[in-house]
PQR file with spaces between the fields and no chain letter, atoms N, CA, C, O and H, PARSE charges and radii, in Angstrom:
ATOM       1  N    UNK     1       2.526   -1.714  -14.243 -0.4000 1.5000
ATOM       2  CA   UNK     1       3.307   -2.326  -13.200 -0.0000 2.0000
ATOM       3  C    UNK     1       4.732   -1.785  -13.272  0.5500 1.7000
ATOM       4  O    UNK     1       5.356   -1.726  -14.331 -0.5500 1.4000
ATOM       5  N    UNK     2       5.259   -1.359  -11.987 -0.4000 1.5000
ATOM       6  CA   UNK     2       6.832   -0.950  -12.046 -0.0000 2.0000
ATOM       7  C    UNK     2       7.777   -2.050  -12.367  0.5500 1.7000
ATOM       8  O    UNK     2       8.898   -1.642  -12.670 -0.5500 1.4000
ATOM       9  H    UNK     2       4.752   -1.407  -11.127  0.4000 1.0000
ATOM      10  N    UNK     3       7.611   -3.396  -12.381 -0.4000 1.5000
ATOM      11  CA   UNK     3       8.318   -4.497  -11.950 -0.0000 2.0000
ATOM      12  C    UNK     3       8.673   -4.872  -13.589  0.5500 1.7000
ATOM      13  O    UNK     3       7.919   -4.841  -14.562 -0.5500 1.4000
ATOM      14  H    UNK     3       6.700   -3.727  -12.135  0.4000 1.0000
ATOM      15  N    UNK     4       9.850   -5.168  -13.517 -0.4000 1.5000
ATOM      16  CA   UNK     4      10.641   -5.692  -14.560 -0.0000 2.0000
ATOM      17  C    UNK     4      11.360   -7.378  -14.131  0.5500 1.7000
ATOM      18  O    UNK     4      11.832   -7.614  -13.019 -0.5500 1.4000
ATOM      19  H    UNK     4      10.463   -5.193  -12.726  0.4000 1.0000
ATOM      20  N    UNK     5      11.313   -8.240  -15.090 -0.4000 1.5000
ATOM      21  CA   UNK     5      11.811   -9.592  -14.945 -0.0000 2.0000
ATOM      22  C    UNK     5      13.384   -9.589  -15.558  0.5500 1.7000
ATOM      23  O    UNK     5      13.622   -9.786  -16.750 -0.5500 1.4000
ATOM      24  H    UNK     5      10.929   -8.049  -15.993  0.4000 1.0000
ATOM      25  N    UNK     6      14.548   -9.298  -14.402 -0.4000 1.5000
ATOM      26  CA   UNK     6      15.560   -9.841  -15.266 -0.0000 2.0000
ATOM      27  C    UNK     6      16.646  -10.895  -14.931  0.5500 1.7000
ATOM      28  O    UNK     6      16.806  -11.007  -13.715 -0.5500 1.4000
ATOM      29  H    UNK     6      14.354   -9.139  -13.434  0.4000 1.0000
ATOM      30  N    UNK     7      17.551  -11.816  -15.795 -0.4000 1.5000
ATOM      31  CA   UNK     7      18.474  -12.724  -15.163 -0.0000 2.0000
ATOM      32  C    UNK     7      19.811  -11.685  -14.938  0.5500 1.7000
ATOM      33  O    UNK     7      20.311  -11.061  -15.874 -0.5500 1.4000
ATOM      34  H    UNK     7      17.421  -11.726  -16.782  0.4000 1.0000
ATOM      35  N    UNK     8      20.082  -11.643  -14.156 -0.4000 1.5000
ATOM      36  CA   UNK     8      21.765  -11.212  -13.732 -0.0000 2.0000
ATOM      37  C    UNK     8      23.135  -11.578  -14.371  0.5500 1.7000
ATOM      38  O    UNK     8      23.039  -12.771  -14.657 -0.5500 1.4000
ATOM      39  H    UNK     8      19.676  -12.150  -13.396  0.4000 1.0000
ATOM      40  N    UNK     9      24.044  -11.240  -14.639 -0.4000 1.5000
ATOM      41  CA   UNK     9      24.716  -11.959  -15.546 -0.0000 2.0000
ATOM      42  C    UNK     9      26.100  -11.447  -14.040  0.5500 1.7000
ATOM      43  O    UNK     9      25.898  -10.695  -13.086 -0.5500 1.4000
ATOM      44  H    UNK     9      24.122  -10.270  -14.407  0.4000 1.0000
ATOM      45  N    UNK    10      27.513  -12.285  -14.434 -0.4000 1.5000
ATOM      46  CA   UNK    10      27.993  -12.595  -13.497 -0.0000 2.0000
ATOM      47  C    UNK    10      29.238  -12.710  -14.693  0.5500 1.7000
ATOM      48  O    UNK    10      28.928  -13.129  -15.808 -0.5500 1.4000
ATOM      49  H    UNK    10      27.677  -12.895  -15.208  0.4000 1.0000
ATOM      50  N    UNK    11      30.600  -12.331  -14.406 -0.4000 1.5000
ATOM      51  CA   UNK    11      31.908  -12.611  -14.994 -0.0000 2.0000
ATOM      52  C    UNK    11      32.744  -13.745  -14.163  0.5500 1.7000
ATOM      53  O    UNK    11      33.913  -13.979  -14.470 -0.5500 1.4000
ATOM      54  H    UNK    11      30.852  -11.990  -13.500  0.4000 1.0000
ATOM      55  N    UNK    12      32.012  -14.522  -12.966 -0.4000 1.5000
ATOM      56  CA   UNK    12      32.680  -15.586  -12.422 -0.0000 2.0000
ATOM      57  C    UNK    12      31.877  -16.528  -13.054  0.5500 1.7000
ATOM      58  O    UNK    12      30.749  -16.908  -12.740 -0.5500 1.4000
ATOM      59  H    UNK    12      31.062  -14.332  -12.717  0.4000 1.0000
ATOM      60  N    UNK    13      32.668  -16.897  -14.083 -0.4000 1.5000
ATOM      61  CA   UNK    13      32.537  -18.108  -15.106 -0.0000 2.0000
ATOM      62  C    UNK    13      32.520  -19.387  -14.449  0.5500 1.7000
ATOM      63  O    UNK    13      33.561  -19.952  -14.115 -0.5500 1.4000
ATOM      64  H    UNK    13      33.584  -16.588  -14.338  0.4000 1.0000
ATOM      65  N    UNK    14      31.246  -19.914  -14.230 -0.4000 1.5000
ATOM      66  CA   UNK    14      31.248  -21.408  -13.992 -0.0000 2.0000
ATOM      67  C    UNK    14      31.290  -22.361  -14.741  0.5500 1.7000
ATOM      68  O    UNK    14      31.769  -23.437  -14.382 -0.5500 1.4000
ATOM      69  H    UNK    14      30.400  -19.455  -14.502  0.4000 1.0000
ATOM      70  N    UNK    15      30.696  -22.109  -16.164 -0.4000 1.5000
ATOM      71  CA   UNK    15      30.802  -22.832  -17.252 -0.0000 2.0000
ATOM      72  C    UNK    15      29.295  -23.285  -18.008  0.5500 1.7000
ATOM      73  O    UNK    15      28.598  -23.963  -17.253 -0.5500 1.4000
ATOM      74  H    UNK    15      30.307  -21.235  -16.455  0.4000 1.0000
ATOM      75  N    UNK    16      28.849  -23.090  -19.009 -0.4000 1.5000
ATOM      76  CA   UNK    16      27.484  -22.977  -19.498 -0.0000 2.0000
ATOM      77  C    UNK    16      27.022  -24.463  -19.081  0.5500 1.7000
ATOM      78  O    UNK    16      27.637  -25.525  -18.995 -0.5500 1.4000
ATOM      79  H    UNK    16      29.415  -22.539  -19.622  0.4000 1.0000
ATOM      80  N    UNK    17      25.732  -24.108  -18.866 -0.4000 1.5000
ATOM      81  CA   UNK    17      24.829  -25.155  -18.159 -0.0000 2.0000
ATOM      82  C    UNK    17      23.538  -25.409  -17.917  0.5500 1.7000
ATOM      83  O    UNK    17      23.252  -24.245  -18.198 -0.5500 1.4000
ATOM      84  H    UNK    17      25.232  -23.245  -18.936  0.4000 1.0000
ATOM      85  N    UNK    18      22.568  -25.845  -17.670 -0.4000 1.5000
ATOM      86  CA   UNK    18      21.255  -25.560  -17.585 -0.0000 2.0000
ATOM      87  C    UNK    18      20.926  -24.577  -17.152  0.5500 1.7000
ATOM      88  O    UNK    18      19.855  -24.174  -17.607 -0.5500 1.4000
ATOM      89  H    UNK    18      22.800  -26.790  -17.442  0.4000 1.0000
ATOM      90  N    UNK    19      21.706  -23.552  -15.939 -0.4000 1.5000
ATOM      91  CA   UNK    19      21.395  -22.588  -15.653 -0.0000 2.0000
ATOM      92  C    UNK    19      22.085  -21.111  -16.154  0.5500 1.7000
ATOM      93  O    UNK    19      21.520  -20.018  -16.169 -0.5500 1.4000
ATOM      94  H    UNK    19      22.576  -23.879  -15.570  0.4000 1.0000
ATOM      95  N    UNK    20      23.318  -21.386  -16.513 -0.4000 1.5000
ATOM      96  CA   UNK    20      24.028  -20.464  -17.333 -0.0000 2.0000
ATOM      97  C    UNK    20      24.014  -20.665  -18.088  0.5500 1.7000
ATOM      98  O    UNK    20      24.151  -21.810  -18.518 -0.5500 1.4000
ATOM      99  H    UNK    20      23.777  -22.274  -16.501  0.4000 1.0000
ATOM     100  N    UNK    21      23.814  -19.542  -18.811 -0.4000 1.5000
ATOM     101  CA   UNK    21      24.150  -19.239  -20.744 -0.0000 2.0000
ATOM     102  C    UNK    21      25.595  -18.097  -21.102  0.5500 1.7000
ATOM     103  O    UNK    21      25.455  -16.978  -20.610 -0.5500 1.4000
ATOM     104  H    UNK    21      23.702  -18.612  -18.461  0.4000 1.0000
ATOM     105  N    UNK    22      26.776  -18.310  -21.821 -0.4000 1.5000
ATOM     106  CA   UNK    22      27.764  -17.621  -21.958 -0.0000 2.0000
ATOM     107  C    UNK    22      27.668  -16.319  -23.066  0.5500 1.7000
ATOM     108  O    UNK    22      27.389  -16.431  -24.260 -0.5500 1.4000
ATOM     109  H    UNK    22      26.890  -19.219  -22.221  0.4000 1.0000
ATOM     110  N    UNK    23      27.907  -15.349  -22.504 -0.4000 1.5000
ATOM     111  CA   UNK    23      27.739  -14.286  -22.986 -0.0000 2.0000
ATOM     112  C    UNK    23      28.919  -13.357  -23.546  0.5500 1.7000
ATOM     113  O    UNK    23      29.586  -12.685  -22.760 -0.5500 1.4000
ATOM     114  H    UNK    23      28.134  -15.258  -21.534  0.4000 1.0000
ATOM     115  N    UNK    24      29.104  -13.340  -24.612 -0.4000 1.5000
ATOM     116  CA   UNK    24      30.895  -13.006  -25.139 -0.0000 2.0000
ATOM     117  C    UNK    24      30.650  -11.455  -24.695  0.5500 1.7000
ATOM     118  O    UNK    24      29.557  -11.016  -24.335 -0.5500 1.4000
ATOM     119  H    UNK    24      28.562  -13.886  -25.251  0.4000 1.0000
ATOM     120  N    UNK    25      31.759  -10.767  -24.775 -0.4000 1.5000
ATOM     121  CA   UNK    25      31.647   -9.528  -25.025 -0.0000 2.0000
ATOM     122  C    UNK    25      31.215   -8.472  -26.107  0.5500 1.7000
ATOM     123  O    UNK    25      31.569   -8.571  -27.282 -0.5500 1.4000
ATOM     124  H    UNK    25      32.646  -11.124  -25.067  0.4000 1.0000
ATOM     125  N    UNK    26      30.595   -7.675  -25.734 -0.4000 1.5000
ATOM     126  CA   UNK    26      29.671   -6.532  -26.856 -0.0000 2.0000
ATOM     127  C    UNK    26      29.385   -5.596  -26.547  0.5500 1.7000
ATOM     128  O    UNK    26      29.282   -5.378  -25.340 -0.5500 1.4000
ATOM     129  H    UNK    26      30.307   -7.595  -24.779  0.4000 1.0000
ATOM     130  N    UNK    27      29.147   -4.701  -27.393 -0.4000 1.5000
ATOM     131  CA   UNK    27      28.175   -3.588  -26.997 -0.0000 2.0000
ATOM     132  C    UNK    27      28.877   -2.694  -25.545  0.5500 1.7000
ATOM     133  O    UNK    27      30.086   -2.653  -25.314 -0.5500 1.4000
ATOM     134  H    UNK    27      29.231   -4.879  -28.373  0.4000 1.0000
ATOM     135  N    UNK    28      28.181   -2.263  -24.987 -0.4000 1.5000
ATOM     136  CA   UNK    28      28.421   -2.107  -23.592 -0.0000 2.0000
ATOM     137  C    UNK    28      28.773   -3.815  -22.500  0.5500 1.7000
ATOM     138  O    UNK    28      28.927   -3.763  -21.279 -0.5500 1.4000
ATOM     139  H    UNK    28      27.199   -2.296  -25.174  0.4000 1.0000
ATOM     140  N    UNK    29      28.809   -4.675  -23.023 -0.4000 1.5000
ATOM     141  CA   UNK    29      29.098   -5.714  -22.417 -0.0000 2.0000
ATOM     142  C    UNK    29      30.429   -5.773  -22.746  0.5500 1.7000
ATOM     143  O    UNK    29      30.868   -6.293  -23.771 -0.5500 1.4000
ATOM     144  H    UNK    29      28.684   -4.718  -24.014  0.4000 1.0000
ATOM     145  N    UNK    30      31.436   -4.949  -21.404 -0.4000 1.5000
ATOM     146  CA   UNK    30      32.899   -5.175  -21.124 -0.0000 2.0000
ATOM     147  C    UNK    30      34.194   -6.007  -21.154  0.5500 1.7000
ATOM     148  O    UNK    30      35.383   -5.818  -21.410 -0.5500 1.4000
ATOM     149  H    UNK    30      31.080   -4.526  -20.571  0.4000 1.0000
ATOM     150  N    UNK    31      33.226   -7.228  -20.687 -0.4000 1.5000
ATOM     151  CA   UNK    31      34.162   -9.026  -20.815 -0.0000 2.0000
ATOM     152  C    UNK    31      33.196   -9.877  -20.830  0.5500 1.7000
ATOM     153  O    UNK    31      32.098   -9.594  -20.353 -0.5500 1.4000
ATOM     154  H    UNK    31      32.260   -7.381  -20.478  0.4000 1.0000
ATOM     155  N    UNK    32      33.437  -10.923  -21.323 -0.4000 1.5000
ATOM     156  CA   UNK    32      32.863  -12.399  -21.316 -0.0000 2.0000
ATOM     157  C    UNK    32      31.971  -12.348  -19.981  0.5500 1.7000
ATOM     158  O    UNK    32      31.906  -11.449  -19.142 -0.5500 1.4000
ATOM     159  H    UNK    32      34.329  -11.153  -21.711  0.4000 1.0000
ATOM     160  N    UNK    33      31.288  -13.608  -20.036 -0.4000 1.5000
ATOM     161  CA   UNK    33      30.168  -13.206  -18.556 -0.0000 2.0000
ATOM     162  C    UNK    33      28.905  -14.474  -18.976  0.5500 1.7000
ATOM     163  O    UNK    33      28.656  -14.974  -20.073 -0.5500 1.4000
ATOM     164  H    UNK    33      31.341  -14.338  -20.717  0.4000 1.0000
ATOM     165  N    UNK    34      28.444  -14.654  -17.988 -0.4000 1.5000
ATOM     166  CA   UNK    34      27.235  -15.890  -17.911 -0.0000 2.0000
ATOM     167  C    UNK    34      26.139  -15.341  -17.357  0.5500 1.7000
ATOM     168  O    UNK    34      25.979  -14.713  -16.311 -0.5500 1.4000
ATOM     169  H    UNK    34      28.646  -14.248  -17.097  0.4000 1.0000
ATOM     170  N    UNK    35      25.192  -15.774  -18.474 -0.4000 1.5000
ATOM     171  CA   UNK    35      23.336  -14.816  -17.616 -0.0000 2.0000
ATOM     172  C    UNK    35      23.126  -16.033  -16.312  0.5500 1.7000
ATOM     173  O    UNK    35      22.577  -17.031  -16.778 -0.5500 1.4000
ATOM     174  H    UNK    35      25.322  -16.285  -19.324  0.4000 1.0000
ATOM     175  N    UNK    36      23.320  -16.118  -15.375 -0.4000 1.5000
ATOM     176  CA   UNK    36      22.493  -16.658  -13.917 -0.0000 2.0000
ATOM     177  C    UNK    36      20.879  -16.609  -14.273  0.5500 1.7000
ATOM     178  O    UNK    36      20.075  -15.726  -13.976 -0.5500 1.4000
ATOM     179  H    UNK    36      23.767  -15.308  -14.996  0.4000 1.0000
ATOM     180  N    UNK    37      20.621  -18.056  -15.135 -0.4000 1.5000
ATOM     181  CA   UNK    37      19.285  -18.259  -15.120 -0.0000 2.0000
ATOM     182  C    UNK    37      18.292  -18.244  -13.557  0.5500 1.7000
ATOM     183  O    UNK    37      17.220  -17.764  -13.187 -0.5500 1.4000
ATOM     184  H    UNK    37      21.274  -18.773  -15.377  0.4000 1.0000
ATOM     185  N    UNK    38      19.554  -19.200  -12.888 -0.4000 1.5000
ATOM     186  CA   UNK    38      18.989  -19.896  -11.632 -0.0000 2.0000
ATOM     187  C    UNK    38      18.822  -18.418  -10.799  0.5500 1.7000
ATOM     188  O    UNK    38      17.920  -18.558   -9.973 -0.5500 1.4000
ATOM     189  H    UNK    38      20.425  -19.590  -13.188  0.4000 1.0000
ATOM     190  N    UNK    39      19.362  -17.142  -10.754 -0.4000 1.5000
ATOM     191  CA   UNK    39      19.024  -15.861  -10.045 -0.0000 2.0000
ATOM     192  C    UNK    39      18.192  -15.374  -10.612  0.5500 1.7000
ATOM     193  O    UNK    39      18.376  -14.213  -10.246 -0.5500 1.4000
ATOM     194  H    UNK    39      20.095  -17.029  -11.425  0.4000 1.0000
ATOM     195  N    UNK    40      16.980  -15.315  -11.563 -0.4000 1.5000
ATOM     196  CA   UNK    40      16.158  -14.703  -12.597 -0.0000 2.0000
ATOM     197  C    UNK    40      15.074  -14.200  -11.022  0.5500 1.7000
ATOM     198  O    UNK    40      14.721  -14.775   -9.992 -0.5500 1.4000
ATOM     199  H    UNK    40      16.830  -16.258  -11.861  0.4000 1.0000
ATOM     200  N    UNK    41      14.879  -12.853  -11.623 -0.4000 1.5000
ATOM     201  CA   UNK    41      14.547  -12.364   -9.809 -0.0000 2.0000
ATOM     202  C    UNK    41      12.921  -10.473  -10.727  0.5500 1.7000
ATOM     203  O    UNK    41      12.610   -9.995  -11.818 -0.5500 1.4000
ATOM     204  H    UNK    41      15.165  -12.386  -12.459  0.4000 1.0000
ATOM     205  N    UNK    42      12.670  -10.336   -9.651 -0.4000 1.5000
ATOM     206  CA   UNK    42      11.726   -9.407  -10.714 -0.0000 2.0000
ATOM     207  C    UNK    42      12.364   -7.807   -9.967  0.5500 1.7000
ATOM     208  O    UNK    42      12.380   -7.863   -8.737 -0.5500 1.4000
ATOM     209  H    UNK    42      12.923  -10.724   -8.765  0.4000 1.0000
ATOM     210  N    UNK    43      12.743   -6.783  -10.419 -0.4000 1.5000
ATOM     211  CA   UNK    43      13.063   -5.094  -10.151 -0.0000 2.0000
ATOM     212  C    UNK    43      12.336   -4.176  -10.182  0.5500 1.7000
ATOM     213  O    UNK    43      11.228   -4.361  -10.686 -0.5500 1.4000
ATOM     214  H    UNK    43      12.730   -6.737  -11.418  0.4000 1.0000
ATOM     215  N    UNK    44      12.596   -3.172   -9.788 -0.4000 1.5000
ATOM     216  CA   UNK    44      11.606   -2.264  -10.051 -0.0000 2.0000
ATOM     217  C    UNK    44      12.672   -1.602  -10.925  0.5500 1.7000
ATOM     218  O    UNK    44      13.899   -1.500  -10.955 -0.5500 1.4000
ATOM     219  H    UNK    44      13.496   -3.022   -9.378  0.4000 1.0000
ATOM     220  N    UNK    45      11.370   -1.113  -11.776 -0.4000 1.5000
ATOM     221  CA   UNK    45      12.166   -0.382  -13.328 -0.0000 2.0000
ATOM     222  C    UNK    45      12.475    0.788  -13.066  0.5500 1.7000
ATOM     223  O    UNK    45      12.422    1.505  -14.066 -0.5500 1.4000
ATOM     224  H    UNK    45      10.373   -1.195  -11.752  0.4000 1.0000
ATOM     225  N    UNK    46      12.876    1.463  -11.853 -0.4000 1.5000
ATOM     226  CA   UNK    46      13.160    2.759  -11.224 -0.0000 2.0000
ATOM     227  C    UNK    46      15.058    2.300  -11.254  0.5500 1.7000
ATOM     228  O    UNK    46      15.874    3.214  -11.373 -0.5500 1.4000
ATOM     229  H    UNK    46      12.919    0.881  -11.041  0.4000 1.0000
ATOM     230  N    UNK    47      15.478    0.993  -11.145 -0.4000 1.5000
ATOM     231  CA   UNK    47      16.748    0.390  -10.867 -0.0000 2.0000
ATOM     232  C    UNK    47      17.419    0.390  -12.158  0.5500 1.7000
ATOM     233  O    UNK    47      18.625    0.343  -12.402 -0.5500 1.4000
ATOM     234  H    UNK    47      14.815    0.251  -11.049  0.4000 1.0000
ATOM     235  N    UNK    48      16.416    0.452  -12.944 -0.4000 1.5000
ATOM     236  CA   UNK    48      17.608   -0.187  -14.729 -0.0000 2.0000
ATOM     237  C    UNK    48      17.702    1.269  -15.093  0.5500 1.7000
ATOM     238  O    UNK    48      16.770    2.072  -15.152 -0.5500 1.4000
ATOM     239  H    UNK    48      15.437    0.490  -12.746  0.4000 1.0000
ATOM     240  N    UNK    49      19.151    1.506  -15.361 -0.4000 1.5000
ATOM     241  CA   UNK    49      19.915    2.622  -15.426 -0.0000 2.0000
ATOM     242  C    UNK    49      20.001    2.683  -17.218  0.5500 1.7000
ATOM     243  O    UNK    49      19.867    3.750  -17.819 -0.5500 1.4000
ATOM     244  H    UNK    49      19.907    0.853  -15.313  0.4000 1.0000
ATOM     245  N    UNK    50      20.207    1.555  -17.820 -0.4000 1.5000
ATOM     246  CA   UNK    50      20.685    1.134  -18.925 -0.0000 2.0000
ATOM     247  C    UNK    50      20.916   -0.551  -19.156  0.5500 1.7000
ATOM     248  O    UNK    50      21.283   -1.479  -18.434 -0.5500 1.4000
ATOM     249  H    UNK    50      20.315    0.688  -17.332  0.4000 1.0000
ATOM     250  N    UNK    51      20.609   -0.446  -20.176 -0.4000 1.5000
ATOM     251  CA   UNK    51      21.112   -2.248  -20.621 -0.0000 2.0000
ATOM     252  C    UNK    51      22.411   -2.272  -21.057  0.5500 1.7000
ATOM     253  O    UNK    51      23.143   -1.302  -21.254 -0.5500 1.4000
ATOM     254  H    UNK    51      20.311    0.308  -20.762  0.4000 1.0000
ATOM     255  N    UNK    52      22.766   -3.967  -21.260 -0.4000 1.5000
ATOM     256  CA   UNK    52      24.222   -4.174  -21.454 -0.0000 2.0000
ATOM     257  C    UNK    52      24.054   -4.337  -22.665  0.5500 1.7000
ATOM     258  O    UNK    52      25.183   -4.430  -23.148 -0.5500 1.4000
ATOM     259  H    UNK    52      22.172   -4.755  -21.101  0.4000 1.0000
ATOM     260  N    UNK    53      23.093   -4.453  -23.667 -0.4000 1.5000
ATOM     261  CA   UNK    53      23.064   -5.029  -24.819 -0.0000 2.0000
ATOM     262  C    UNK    53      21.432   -6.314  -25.159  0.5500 1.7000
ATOM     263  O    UNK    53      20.381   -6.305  -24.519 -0.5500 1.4000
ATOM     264  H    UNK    53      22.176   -4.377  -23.274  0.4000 1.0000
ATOM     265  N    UNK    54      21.641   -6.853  -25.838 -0.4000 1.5000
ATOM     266  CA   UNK    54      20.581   -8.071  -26.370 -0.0000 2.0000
ATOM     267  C    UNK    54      21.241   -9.016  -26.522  0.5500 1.7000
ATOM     268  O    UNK    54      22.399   -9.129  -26.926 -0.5500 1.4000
ATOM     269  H    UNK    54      22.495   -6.861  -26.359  0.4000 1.0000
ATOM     270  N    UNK    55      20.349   -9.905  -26.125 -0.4000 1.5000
ATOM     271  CA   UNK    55      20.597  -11.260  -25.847 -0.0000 2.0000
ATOM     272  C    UNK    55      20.503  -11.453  -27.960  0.5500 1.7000
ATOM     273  O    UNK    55      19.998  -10.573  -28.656 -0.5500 1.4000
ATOM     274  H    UNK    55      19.409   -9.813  -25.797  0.4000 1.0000
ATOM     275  N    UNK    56      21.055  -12.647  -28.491 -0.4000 1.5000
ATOM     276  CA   UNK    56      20.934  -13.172  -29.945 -0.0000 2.0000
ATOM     277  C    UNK    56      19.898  -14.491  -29.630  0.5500 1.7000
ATOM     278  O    UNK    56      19.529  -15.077  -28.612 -0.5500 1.4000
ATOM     279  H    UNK    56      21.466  -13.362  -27.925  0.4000 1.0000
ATOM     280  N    UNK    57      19.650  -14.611  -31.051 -0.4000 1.5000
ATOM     281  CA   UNK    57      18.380  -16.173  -31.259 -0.0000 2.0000
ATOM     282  C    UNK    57      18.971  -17.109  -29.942  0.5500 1.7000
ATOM     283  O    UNK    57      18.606  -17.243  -28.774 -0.5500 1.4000
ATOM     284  H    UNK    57      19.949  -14.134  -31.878  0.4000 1.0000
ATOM     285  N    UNK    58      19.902  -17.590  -30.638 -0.4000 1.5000
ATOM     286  CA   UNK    58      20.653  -18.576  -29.701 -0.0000 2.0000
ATOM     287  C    UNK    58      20.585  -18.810  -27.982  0.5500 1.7000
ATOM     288  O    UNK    58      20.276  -19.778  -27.286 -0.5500 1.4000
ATOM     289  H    UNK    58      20.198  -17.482  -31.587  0.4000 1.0000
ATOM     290  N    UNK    59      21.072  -17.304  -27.657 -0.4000 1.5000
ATOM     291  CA   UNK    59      20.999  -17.092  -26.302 -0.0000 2.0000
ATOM     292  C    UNK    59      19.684  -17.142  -25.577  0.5500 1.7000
ATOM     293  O    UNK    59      19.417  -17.795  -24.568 -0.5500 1.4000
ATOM     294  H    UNK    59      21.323  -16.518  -28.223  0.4000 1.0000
ATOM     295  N    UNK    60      19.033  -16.466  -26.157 -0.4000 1.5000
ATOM     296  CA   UNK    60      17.805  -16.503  -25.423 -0.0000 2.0000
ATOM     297  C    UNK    60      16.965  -18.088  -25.464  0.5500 1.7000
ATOM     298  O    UNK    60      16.290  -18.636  -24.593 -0.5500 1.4000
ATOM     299  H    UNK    60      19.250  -15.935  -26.977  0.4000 1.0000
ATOM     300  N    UNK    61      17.379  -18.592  -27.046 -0.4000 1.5000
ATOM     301  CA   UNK    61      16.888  -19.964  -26.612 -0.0000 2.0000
ATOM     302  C    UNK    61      17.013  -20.407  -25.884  0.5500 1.7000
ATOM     303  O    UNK    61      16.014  -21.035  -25.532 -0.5500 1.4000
ATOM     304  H    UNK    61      17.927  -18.147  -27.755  0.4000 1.0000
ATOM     305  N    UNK    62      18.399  -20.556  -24.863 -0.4000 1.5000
ATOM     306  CA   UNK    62      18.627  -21.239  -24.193 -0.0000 2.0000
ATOM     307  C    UNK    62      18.186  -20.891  -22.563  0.5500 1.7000
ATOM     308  O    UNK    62      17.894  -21.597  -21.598 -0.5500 1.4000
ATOM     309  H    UNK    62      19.210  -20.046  -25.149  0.4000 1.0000
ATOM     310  N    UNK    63      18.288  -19.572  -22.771 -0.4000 1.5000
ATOM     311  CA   UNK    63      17.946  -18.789  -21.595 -0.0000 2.0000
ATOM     312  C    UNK    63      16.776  -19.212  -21.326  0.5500 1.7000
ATOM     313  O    UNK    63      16.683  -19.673  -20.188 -0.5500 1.4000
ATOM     314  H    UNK    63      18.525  -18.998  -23.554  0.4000 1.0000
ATOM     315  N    UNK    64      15.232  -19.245  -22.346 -0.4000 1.5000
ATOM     316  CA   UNK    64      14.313  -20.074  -22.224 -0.0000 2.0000
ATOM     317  C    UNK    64      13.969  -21.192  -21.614  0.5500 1.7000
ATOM     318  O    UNK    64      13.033  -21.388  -20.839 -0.5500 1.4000
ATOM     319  H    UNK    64      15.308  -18.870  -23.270  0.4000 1.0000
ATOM     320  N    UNK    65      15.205  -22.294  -22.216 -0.4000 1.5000
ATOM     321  CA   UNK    65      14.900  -23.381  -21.852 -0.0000 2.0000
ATOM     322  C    UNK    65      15.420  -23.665  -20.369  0.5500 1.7000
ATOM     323  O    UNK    65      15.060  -24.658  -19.736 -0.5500 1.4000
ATOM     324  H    UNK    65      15.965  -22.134  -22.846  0.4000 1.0000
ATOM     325  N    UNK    66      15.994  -23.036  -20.045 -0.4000 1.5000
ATOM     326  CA   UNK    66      16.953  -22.612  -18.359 -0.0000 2.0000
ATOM     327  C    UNK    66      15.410  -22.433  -17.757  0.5500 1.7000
ATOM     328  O    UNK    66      14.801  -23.270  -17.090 -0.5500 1.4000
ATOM     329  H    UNK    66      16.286  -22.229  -20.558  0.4000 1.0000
ATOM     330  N    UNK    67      14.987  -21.245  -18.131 -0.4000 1.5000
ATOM     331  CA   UNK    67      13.766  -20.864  -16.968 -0.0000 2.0000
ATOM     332  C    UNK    67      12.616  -21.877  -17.290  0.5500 1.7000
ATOM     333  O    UNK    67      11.901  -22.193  -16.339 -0.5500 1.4000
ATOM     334  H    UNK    67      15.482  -20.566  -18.673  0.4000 1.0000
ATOM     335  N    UNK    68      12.443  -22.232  -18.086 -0.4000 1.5000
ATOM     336  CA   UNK    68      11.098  -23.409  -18.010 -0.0000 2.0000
ATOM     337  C    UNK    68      11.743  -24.609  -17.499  0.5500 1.7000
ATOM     338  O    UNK    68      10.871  -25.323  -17.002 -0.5500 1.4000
ATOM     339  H    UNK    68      13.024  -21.975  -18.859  0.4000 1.0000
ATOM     340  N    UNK    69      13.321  -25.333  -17.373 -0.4000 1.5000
ATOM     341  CA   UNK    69      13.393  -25.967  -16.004 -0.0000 2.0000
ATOM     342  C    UNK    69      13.248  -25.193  -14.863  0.5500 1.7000
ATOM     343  O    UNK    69      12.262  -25.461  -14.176 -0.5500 1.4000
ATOM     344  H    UNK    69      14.029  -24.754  -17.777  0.4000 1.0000
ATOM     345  N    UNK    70      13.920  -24.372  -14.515 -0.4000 1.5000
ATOM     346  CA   UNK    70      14.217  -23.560  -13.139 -0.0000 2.0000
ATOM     347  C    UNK    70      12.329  -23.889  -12.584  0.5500 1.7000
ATOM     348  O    UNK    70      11.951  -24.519  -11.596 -0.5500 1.4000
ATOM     349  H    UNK    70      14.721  -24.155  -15.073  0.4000 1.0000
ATOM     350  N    UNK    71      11.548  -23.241  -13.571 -0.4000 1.5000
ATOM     351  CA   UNK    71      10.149  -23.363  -13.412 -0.0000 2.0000
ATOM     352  C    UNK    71       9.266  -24.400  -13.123  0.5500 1.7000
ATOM     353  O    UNK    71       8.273  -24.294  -12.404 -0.5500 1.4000
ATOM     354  H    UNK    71      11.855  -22.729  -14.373  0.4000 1.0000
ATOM     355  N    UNK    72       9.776  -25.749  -13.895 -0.4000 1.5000
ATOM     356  CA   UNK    72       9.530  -26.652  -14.184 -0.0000 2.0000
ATOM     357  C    UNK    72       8.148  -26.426  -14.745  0.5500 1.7000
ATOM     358  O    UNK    72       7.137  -26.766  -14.130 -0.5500 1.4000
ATOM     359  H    UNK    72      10.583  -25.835  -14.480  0.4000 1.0000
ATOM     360  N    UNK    73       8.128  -25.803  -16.012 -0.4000 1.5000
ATOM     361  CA   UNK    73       7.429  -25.504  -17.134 -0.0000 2.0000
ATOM     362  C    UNK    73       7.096  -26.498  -18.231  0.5500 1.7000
ATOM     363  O    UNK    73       6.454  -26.136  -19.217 -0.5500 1.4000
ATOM     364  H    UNK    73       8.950  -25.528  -16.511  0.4000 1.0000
């Protein structure tokens, strides 16, 4: 399958939340920034140029628990 699942991340800081998770700066990740659970959308893998980095334990936990509400999982 060409299709890749990813959340979008966004530097207009709304503030972490069921649907955002806060993402410091790293790596190729430039400034601070929030993954947009609630935009979690599917690409074609012809679009991903490069990643910004990896998500840590933490983050993705939460990122998890974002999409199994969003899902209602």
């Amino acid at each position: 399958m060409d299709l890749v699942t990813v959340v979008p991340c966004s530097t207009n800081l709304l503030g972490e939340g069921s649907f955002r998770v806060n993402l410091n700066k790293r790596e190729r990740l430039d400034a601070q920034c929030e993954a947009m659970v609630e935009q979690v959308r599917g690409i074609s893998k012809k679009r991903i140029i490069y990643t910004l980095g990896l998500y840590n334990k933490e983050e993705m936990k939460k990122i998890s628990l974002g999409l199994k509400s969003l899902l209602s999982l």
